[in-house]
C-alpha atoms as an extended CHARMM CRD file, in Angstrom:
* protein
*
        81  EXT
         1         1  UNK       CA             32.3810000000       19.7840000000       -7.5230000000  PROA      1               0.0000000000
         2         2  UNK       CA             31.4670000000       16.3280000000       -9.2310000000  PROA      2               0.0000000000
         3         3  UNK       CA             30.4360000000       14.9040000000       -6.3250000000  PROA      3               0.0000000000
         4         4  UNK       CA             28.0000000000       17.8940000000       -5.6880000000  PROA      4               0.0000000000
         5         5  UNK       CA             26.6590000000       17.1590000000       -9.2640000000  PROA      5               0.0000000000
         6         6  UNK       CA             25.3910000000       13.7220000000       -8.5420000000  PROA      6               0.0000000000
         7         7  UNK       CA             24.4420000000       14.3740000000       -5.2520000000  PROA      7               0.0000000000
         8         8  UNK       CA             21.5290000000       17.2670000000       -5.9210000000  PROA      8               0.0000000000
         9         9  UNK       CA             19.3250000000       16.2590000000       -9.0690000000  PROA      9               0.0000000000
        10        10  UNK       CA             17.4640000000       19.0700000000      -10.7420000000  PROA      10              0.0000000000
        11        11  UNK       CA             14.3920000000       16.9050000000      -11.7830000000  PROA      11              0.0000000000
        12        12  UNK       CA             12.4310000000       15.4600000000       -9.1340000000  PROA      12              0.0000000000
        13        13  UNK       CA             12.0290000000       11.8560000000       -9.0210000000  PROA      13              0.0000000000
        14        14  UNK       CA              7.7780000000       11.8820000000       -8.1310000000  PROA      14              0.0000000000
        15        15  UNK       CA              5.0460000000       14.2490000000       -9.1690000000  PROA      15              0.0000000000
        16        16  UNK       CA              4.4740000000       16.4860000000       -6.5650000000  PROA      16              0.0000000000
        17        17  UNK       CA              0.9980000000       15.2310000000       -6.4530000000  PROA      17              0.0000000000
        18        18  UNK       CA              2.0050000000       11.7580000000       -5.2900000000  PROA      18              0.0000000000
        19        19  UNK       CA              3.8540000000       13.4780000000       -2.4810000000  PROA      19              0.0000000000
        20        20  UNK       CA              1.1360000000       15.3740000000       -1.2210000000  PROA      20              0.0000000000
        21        21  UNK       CA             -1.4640000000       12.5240000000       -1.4010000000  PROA      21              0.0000000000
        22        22  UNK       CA              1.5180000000       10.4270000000        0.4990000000  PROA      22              0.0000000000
        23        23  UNK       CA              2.1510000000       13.2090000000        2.5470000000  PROA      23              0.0000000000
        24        24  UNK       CA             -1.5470000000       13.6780000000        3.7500000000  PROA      24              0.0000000000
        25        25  UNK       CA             -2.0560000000       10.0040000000        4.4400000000  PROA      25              0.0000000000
        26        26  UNK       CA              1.0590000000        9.5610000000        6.4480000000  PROA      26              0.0000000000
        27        27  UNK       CA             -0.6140000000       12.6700000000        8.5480000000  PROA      27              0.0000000000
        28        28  UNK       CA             -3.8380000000       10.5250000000        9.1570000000  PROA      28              0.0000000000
        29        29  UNK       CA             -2.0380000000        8.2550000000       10.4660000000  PROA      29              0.0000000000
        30        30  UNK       CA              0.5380000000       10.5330000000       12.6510000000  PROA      30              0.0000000000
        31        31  UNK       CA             -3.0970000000       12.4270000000       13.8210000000  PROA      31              0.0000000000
        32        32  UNK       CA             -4.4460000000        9.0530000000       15.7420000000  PROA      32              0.0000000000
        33        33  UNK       CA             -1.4220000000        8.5110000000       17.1570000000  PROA      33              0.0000000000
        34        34  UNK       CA             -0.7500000000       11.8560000000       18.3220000000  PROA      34              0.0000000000
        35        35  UNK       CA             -4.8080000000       12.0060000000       19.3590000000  PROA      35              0.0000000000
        36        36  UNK       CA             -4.4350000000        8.9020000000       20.8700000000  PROA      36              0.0000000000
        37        37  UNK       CA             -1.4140000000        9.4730000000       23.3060000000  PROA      37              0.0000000000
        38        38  UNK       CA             -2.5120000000       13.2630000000       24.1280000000  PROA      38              0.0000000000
        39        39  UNK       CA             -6.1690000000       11.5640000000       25.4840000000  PROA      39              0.0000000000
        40        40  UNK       CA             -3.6390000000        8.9200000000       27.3300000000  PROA      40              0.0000000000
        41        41  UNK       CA             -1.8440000000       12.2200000000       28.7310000000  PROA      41              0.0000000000
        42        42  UNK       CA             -4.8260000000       14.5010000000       29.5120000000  PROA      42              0.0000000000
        43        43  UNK       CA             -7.8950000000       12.3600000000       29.5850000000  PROA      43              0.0000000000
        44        44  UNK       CA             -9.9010000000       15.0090000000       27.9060000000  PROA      44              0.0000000000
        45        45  UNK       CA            -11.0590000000       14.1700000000       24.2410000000  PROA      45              0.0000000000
        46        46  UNK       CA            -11.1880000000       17.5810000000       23.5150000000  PROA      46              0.0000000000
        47        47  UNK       CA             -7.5790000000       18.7630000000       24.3650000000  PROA      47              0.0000000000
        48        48  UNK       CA             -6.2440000000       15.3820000000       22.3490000000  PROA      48              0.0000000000
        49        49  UNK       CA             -8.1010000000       16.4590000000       19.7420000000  PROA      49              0.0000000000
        50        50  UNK       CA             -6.8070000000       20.3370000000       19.9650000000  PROA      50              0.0000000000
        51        51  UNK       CA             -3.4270000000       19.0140000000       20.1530000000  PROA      51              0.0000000000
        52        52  UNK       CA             -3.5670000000       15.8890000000       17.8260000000  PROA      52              0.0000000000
        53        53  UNK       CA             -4.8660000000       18.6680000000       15.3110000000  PROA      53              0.0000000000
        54        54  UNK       CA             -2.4570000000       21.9580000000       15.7760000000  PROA      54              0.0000000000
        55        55  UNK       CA              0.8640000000       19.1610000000       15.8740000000  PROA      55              0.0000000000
        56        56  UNK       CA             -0.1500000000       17.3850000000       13.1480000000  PROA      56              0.0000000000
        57        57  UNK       CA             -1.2370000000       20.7990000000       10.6790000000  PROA      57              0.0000000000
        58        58  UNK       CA              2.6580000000       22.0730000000       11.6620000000  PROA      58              0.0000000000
        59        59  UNK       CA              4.0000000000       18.9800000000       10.1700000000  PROA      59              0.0000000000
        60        60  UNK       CA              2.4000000000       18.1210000000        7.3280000000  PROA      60              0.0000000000
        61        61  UNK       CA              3.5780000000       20.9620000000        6.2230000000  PROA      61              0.0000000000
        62        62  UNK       CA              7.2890000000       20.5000000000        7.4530000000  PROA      62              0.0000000000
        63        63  UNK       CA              7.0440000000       16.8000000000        6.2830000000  PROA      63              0.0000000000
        64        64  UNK       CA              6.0710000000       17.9170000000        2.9240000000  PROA      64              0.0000000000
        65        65  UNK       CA              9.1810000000       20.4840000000        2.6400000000  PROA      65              0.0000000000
        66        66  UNK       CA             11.7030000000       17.4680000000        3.8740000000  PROA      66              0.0000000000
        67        67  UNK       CA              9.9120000000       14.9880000000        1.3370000000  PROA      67              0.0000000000
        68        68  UNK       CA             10.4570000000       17.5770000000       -1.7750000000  PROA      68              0.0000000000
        69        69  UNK       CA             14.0180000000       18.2600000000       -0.6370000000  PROA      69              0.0000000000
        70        70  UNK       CA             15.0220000000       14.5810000000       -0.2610000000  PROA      70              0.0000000000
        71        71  UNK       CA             13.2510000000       14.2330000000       -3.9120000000  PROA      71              0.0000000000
        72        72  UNK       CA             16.2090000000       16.8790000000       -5.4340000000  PROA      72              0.0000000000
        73        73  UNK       CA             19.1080000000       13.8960000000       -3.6440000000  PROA      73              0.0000000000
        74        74  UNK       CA             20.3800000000       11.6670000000       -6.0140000000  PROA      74              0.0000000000
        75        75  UNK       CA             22.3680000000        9.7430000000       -3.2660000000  PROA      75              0.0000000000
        76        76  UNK       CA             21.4290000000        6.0920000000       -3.4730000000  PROA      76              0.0000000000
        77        77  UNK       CA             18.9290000000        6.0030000000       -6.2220000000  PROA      77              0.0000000000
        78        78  UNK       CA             19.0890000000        4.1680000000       -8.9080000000  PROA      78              0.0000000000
        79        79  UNK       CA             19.9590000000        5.8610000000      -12.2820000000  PROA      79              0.0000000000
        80        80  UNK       CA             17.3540000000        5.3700000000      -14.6690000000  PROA      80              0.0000000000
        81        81  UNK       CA             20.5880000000        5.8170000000      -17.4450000000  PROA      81              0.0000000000
């Protein structure tokens, strides 16, 4: 039962607004490179694009939820006591 208590924090370590603006950048990123090897797969610009977009809109969203869970973990961070 210890263990459980400094494993799962109840106050997040970032403000949720630097994990969205981190989240959203990482996504730029991950959108090129998705674009990119979807136009190296199809050929077509537009289809990369379709695909680079739809992908990329699914995981910012699931990369967001992961990054505010993770944020809870107190596993191998630094105590600020």
């Amino acid at each position: 039962m210890e263990f459980t208590r400094r494993l799962v924090t109840r106050t997040p370590n970032q403000l949720r607004s630097r994990a969205v603006v981190k989240t959203l950048l990482y996504r730029v990123v991950m959108v090129l490179v998705s674009v990119g090897v979807a136009f190296a797969v199809t050929g077509s610009v537009g289809q990369s694009l379709s695909i680079g977009l739809v992908t990329n809109l699914v995981k910012t969203g699931t990369y967001y939820g992961y990054e505010r869970l993770w944020d809870r973990v107190a596993w191998g961070v630094a105590s600020a006591d």
